[in-house]
PyMOL CGO cylinders between C-alpha atoms (Angstrom):
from pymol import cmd
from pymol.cgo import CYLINDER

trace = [
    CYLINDER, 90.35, 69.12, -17.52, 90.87, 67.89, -14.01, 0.3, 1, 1, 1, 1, 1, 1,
    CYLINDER, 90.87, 67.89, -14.01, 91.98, 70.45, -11.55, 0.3, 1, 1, 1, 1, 1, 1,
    CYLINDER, 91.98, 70.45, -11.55, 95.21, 69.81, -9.63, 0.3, 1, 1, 1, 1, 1, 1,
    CYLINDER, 95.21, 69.81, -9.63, 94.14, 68.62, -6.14, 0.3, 1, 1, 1, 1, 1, 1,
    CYLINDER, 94.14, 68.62, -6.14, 92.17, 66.29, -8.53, 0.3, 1, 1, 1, 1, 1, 1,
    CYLINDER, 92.17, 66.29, -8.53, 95.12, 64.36, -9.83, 0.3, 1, 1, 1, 1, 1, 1,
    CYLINDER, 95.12, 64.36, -9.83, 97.22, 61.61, -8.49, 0.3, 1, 1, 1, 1, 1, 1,
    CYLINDER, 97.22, 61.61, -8.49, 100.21, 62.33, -6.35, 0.3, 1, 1, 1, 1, 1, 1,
    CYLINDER, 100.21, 62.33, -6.35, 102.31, 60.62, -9.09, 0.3, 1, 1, 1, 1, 1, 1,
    CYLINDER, 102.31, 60.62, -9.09, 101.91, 58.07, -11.87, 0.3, 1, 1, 1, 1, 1, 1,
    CYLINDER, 101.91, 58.07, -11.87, 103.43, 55.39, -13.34, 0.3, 1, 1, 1, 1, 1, 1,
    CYLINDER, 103.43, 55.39, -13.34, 105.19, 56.67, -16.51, 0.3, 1, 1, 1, 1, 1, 1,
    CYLINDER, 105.19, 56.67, -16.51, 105.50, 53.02, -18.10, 0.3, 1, 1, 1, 1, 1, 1,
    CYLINDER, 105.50, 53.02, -18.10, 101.33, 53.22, -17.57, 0.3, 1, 1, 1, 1, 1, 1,
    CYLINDER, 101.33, 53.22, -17.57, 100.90, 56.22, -18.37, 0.3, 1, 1, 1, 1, 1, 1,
    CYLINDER, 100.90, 56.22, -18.37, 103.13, 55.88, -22.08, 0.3, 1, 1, 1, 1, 1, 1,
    CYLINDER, 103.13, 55.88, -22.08, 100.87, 52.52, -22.62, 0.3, 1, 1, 1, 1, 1, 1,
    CYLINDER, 100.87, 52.52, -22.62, 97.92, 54.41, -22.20, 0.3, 1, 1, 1, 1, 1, 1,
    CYLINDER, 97.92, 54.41, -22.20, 98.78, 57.01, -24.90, 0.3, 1, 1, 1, 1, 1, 1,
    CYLINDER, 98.78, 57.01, -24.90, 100.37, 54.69, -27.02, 0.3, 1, 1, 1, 1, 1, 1,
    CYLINDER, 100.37, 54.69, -27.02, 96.58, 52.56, -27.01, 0.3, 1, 1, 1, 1, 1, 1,
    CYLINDER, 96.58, 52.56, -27.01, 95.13, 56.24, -27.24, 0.3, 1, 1, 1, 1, 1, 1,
    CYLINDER, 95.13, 56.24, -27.24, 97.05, 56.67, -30.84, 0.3, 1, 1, 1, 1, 1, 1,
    CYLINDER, 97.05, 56.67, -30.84, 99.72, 58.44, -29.91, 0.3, 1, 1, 1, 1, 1, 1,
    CYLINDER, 99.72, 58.44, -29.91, 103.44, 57.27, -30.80, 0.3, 1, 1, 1, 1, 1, 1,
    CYLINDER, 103.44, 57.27, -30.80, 105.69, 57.09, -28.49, 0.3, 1, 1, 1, 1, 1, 1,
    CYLINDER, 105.69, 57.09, -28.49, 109.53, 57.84, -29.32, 0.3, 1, 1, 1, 1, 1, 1,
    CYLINDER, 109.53, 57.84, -29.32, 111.76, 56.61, -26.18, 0.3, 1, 1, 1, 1, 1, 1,
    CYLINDER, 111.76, 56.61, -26.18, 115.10, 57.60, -27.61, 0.3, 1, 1, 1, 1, 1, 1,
    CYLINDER, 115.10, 57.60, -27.61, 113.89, 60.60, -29.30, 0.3, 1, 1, 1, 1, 1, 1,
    CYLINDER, 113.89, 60.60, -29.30, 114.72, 63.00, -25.98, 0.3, 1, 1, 1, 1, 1, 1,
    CYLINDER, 114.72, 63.00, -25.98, 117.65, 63.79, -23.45, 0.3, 1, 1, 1, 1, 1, 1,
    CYLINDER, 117.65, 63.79, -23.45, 118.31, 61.27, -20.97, 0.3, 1, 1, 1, 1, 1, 1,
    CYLINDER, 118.31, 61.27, -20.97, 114.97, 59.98, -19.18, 0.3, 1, 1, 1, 1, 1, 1,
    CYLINDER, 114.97, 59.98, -19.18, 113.01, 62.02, -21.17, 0.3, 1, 1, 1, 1, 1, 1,
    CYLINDER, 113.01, 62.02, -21.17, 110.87, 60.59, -24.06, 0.3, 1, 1, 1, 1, 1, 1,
    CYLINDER, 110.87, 60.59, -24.06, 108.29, 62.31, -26.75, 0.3, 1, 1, 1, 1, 1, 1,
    CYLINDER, 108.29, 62.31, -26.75, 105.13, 61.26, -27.42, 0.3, 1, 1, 1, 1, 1, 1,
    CYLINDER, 105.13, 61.26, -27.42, 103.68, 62.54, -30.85, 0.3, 1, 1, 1, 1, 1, 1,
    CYLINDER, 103.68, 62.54, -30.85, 100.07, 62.91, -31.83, 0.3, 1, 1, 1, 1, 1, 1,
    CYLINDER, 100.07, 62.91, -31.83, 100.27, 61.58, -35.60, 0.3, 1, 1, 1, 1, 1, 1,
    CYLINDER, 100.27, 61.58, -35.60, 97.53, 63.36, -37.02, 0.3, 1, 1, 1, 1, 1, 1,
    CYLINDER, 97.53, 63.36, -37.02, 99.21, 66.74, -36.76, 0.3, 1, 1, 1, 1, 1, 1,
    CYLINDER, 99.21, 66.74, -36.76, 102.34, 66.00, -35.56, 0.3, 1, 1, 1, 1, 1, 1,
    CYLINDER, 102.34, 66.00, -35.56, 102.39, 67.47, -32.49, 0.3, 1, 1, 1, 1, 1, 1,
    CYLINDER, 102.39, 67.47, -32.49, 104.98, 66.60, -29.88, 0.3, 1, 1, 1, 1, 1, 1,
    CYLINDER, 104.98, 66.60, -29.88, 105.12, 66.14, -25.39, 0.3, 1, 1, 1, 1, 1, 1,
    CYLINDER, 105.12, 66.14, -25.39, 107.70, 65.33, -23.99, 0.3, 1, 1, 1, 1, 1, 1,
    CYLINDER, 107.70, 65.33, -23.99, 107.63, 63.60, -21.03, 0.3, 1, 1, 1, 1, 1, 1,
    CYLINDER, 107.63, 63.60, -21.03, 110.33, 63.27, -18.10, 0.3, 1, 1, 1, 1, 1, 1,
    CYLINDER, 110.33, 63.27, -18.10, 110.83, 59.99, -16.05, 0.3, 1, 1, 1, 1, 1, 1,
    CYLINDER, 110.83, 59.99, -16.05, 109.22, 61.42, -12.41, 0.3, 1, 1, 1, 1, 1, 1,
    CYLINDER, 109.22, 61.42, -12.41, 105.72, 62.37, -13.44, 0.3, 1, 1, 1, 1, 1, 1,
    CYLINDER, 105.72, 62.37, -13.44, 104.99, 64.85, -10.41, 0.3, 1, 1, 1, 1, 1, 1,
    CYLINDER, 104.99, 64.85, -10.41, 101.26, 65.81, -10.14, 0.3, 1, 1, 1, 1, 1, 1,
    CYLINDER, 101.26, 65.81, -10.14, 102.16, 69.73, -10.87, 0.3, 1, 1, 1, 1, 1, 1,
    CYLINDER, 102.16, 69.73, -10.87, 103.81, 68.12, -14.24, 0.3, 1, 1, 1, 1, 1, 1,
    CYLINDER, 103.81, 68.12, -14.24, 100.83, 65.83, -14.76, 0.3, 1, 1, 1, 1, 1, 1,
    CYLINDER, 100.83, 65.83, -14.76, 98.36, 68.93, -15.08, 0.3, 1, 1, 1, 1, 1, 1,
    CYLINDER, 98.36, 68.93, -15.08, 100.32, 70.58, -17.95, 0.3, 1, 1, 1, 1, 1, 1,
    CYLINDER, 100.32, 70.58, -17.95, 100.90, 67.26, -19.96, 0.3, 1, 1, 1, 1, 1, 1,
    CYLINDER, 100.90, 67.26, -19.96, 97.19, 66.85, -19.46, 0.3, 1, 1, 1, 1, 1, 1,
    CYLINDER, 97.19, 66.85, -19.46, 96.79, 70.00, -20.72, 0.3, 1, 1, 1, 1, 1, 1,
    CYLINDER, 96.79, 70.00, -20.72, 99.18, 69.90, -23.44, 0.3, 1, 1, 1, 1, 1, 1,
    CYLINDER, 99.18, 69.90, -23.44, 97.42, 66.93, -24.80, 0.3, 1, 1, 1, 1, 1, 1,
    CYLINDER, 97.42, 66.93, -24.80, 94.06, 67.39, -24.71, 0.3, 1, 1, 1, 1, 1, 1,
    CYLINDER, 94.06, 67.39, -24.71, 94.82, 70.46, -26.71, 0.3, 1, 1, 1, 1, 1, 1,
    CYLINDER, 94.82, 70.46, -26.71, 96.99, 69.40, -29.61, 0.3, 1, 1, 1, 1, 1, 1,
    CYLINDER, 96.99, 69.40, -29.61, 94.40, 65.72, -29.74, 0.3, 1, 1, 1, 1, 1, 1,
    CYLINDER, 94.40, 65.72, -29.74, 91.20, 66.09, -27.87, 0.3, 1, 1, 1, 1, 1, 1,
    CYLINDER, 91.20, 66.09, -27.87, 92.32, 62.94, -25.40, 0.3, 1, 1, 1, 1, 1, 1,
    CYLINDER, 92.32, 62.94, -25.40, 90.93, 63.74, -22.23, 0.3, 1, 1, 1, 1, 1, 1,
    CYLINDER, 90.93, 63.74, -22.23, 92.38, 62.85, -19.13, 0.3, 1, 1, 1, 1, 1, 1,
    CYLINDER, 92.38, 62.85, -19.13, 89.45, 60.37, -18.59, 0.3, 1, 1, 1, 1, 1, 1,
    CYLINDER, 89.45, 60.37, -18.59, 90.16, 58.40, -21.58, 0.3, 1, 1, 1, 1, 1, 1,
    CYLINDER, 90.16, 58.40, -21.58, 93.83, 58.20, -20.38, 0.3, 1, 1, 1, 1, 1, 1,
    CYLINDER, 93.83, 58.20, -20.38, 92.92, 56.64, -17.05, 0.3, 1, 1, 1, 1, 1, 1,
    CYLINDER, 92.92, 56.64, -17.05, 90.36, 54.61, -18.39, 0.3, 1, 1, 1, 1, 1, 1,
    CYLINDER, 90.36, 54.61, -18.39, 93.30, 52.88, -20.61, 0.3, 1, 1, 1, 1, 1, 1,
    CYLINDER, 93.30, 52.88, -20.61, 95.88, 52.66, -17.72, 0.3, 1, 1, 1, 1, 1, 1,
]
cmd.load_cgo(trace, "trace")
């Protein structure tokens, strides 16, 4: 897990979705509120949702979130963006 001053300022969120959609992940655009979208790790159904700005302090728990509930890394991620 990166540490914070390690991360981009911000990201892409149409990138970033591609990358964990490549990564196995399935991403649901109408399944949240407004900008916000979820993106579910099928293999034990585990749900992120992500808003529309991706701020670096908002990056770092996503990051987190993910490499819990799946084991993707936030090199993987980059390497597919």
């Amino acid at each position: 897990m990166p540490s914070l001053k390690e991360l981009p300022g911000g990201i892409n969120r149409s990138k970033f979705l591609k990358a964990l959609k490549r990564l196995g992940f399935k991403i649901d655009m109408k399944g949240g509120k407004g900008s916000h979208c979820k993106a579910e790790w099928p293999k034990n159904g585990k749900v992120v949702v992500i808003k529309a700005g991706v701020r670096k302090d908002t990056l770092y728990y996503l990051l987190k979130d993910i490499e819990k509930y799946s084991g993707v890394t936030w090199e993987q991620i980059k390497e597919k963006m």
